[in-house]
C-alpha positions in Angstrom: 23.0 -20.0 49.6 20.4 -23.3 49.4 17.1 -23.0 48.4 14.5 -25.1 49.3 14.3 -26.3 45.4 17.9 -26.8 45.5 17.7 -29.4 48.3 14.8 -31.3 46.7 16.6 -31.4 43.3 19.8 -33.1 45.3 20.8 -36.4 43.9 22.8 -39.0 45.9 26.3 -39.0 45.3 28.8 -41.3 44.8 30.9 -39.6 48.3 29.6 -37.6 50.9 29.4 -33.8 49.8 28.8 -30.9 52.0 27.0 -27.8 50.4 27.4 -24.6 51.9 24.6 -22.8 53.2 25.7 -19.3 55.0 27.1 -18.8 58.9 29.0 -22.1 59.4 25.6 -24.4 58.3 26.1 -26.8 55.7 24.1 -29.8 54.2 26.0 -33.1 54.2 24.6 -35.3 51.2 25.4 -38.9 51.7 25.3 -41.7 49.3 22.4 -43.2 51.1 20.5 -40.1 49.6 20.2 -38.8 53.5 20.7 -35.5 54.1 22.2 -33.7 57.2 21.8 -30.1 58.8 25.5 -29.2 59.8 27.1 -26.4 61.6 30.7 -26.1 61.4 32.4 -23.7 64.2 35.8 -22.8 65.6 36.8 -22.8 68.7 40.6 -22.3 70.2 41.4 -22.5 66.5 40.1 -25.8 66.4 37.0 -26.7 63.4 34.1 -28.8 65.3 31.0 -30.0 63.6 27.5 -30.3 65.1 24.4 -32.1 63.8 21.6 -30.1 63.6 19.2 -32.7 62.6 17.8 -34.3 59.0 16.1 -33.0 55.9 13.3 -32.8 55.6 12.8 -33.2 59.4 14.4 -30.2 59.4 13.7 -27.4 57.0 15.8 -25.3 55.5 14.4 -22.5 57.7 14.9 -24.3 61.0 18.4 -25.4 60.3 19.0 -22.0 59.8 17.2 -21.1 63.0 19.1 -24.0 65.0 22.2 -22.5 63.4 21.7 -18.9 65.2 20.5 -20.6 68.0 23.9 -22.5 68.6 26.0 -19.9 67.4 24.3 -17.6 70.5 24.2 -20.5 73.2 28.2 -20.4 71.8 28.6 -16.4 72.7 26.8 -16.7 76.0 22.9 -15.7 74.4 20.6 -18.0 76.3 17.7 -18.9 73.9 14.4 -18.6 74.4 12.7 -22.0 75.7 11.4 -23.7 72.6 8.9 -25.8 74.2 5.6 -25.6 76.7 7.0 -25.9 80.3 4.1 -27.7 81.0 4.7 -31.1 77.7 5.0 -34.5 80.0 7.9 -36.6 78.7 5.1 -38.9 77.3 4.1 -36.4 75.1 7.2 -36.2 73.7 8.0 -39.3 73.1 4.7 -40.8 71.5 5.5 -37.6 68.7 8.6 -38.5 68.4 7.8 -42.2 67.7 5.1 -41.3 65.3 8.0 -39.0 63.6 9.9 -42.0 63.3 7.0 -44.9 62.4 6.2 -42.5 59.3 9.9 -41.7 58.4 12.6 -44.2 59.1 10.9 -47.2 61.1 9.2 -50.1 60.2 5.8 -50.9 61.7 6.7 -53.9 63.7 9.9 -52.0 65.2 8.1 -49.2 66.0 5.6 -51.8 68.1 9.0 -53.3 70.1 10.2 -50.2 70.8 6.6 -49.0 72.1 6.1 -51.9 74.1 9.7 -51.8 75.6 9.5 -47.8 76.8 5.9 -48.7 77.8 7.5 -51.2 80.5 10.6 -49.4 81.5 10.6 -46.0 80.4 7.2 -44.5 80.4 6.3 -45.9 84.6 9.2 -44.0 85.3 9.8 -40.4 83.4 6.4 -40.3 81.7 4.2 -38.0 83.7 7.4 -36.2 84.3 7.5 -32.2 82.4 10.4 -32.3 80.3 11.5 -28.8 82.1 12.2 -30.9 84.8 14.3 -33.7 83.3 17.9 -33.7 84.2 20.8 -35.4 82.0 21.1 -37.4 85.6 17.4 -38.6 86.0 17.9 -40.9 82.7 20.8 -41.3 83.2 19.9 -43.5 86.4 17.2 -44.7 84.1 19.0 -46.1 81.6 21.0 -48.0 84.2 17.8 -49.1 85.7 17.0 -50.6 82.8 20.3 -52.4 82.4 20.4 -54.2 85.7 16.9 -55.9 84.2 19.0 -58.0 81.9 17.8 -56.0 78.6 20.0 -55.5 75.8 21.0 -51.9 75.8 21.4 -52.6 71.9 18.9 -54.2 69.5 20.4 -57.9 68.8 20.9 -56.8 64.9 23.7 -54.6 66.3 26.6 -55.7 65.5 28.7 -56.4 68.6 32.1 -55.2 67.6 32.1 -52.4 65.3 36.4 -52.0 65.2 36.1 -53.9 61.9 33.2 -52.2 60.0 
């Protein structure tokens, strides 16, 4: 089983590894020196892999808790809810984006991608509780925002991917 000392002391490697944990969860160690929470699972003798989020995002303790929480959605346990019924989609998205600013974003593309949901996402879903989100409601907001003429990619994606 990891430890929490055993995580930190990982050192990039020259392939992706995947330690074992316990249960099916599993910490993918990339060459970047990322490292992902996976949960590996069978189903109709078929092995499927789900993401369960990056270290140290994620702690060893949640990605155990995510883990059992999967593995019960996966036997028909419903979970508790793991939010406040009452968080505004706003909410959650100006943590998230300060999340990100202090982990994996720079300053100035943390400021486009404020400005950009500040236009088109946050008029829309902000004052909206996340309990009552459907997959559907952004769905048909993510189109909205398409028929504006916005890229629905940053321009430093690359535009055909086949060859990388």
């Amino acid at each position: 089983m990891l430890t929490d000392a055993k995580i930190r002391n990982l050192k990039p490697t020259f392939t992706r590894q995947r330690i074992a944990d316990s249960d099916g969860l599993y910490l993918e160690n990339a060459p970047t020196g990322k490292k992902i929470w996976l949960y590996r699972s069978t189903k109709d003798g078929k092995r499927t892999w789900a993401s369960l989020g990056e270290y140290p995002i994620i702690s060893l303790k949640e990605a155990r808790d995510r883990r059992d929480r999967v593995k019960g959605q996966a036997l028909g346990v419903i979970p508790p809810d793991d939010f406040d019924k009452n968080v505004t989609f706003r909410e959650v998205w100006e943590e998230w984006i300060e999340r990100k600013v202090d982990t994996v974003l720079t300053k100035n593309y943390a400021d486009d991608i404020k400005g950009r949901s500040k236009n088109h996402i946050l008029p829309v879903v902000g004052a909206r509780f996340i309990s009552e989100l459907t997959s559907a409601d952004l769905l048909r907001l993510i189109r909205r925002v398409e028929a504006t003429g916005h890229p629905s990619r940053p321009v430093w994606y690359p535009k055909d991917t086949s060859r990388h």
